[in-house]
GUNU-50423 format. One record per residue (C-alpha): chain; z, x, y; residue number from 0. Coordinates in steps of 0.02 Angstrom, whole numbers, plus 50000, padded with zeros to 5 digits. Example, Ala and Ser with C-alpha at 12.3 -4.5 7.8 and 13.67 -1.06 7.14 Angstrom:
<pts>
+--------+-------+-------+-------+-----+
! chaine !     Z !     X !     Y ! num !
+--------+-------+-------+-------+-----+
!      A ! 50390 ! 50615 ! 49775 !   0 !
!      A ! 50357 ! 50684 ! 49947 !   1 !
+--------+-------+-------+-------+-----+
</pts>
This chain:
<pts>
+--------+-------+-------+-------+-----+
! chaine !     Z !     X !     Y ! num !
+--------+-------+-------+-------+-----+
!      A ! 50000 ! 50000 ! 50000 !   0 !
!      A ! 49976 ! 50074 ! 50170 !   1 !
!      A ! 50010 ! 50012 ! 50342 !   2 !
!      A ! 49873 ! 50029 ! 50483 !   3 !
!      A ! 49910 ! 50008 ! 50656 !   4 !
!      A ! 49729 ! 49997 ! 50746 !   5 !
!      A ! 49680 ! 49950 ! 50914 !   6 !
!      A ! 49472 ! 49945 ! 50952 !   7 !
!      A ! 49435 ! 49981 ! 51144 !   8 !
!      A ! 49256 ! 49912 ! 51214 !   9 !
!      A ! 49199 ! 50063 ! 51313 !  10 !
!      A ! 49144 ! 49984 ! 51501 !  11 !
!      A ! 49181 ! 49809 ! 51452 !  12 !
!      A ! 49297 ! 49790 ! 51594 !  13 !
!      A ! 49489 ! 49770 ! 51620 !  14 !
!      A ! 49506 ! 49599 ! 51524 !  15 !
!      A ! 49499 ! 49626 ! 51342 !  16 !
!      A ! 49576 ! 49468 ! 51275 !  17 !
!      A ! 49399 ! 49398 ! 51204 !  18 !
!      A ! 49370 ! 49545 ! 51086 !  19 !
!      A ! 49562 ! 49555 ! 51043 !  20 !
!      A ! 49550 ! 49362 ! 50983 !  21 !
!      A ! 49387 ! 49399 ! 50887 !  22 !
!      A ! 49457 ! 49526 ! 50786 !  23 !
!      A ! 49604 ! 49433 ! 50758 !  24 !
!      A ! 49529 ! 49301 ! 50681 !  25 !
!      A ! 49429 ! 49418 ! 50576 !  26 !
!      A ! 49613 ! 49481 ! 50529 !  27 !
!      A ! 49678 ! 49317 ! 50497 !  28 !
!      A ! 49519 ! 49268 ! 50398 !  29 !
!      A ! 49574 ! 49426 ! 50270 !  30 !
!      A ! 49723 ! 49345 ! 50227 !  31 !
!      A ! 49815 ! 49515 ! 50226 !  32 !
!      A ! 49989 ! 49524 ! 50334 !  33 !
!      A ! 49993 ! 49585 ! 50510 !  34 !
!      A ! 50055 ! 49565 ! 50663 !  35 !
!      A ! 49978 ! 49583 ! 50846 !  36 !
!      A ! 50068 ! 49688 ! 50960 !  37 !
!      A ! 50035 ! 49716 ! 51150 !  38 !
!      A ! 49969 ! 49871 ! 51125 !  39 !
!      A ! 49850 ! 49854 ! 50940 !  40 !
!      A ! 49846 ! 49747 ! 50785 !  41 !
!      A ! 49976 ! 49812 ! 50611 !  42 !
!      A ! 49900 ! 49777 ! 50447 !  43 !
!      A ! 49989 ! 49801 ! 50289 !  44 !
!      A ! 49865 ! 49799 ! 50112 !  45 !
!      A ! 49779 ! 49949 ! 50005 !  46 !
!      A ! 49663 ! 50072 ! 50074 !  47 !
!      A ! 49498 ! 49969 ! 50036 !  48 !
!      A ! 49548 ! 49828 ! 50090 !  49 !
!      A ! 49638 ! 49878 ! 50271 !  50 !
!      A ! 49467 ! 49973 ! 50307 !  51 !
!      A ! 49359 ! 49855 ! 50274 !  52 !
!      A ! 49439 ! 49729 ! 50391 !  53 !
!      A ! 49454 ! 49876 ! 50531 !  54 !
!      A ! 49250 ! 49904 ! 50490 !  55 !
!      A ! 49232 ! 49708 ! 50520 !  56 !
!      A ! 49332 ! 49724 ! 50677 !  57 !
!      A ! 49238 ! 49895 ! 50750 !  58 !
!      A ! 49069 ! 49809 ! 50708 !  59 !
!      A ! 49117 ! 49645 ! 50791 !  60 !
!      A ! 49152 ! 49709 ! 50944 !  61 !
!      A ! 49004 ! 49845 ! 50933 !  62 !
!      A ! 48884 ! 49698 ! 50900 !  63 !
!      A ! 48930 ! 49648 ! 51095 !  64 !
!      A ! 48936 ! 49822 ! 51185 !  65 !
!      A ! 48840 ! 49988 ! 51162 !  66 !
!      A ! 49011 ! 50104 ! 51145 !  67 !
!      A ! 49169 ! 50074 ! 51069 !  68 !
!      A ! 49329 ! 50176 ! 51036 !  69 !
!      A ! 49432 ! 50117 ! 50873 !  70 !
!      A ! 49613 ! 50208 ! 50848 !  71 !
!      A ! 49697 ! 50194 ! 50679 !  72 !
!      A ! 49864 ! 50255 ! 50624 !  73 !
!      A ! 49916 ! 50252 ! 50442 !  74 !
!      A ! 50050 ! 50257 ! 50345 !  75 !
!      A ! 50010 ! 50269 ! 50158 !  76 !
!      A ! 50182 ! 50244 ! 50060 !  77 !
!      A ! 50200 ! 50199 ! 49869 !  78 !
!      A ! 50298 ! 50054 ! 49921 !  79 !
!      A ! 50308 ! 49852 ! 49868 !  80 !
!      A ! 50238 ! 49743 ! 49987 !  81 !
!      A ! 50313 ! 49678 ! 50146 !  82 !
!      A ! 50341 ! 49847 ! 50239 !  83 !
!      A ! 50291 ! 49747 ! 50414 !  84 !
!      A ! 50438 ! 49675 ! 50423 !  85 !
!      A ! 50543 ! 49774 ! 50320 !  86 !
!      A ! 50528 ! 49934 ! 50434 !  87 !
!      A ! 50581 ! 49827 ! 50590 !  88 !
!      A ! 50717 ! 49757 ! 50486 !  89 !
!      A ! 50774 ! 49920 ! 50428 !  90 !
!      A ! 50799 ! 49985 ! 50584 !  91 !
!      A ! 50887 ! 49833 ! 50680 !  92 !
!      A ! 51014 ! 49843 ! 50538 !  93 !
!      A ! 51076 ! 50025 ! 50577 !  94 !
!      A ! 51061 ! 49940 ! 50776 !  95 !
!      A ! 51216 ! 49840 ! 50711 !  96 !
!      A ! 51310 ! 49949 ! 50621 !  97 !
!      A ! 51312 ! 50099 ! 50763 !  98 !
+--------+-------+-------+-------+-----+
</pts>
């Protein structure tokens, strides 16, 4: 399982991105793999093939509509069971309370 954190950038598409954010996110949705949209790029939690071949659906959505585009991916490849989204996040708000 990895997690991906990706965010696709439309090179001179102007300030307002919020049309190609909410075209890839349905294209995310559509996968039926967990994420979550943050401010700042999309998480998505699934194995290798799968992740990149929603990120490739993504990239290619947005290139369809503009002649340069920037994707950034992070990933975090961990033999671990599913449900690290939220588990992470989790993780760390519980050592919050304890301190």
């Amino acid at each position: 399982m990895i997690l991906a954190e990706f965010s696709i950038t439309p090179i001179g598409a102007g300030e307002s991105l919020s049309e190609y954010v909410a075209e890839c996110l349905r294209i995310v949705r559509e996968s039926g793999l967990p994420h979550e949209l943050t401010a700042m790029g999309t998480i998505i939690e699934g194995d290798w093939d799968q992740v990149m071949a929603v990120i490739k659906a993504c990239h290619m959505a947005v290139r369809k509509r503009c002649r340069r585009v920037s994707t950034l991916i992070k990933i975090d490849d961990r033999e671990a069971p599913p449900g690290r989204i939220r588990a992470k996040v989790e993780s760390v708000l519980k050592k919050l309370e304890q301190a």
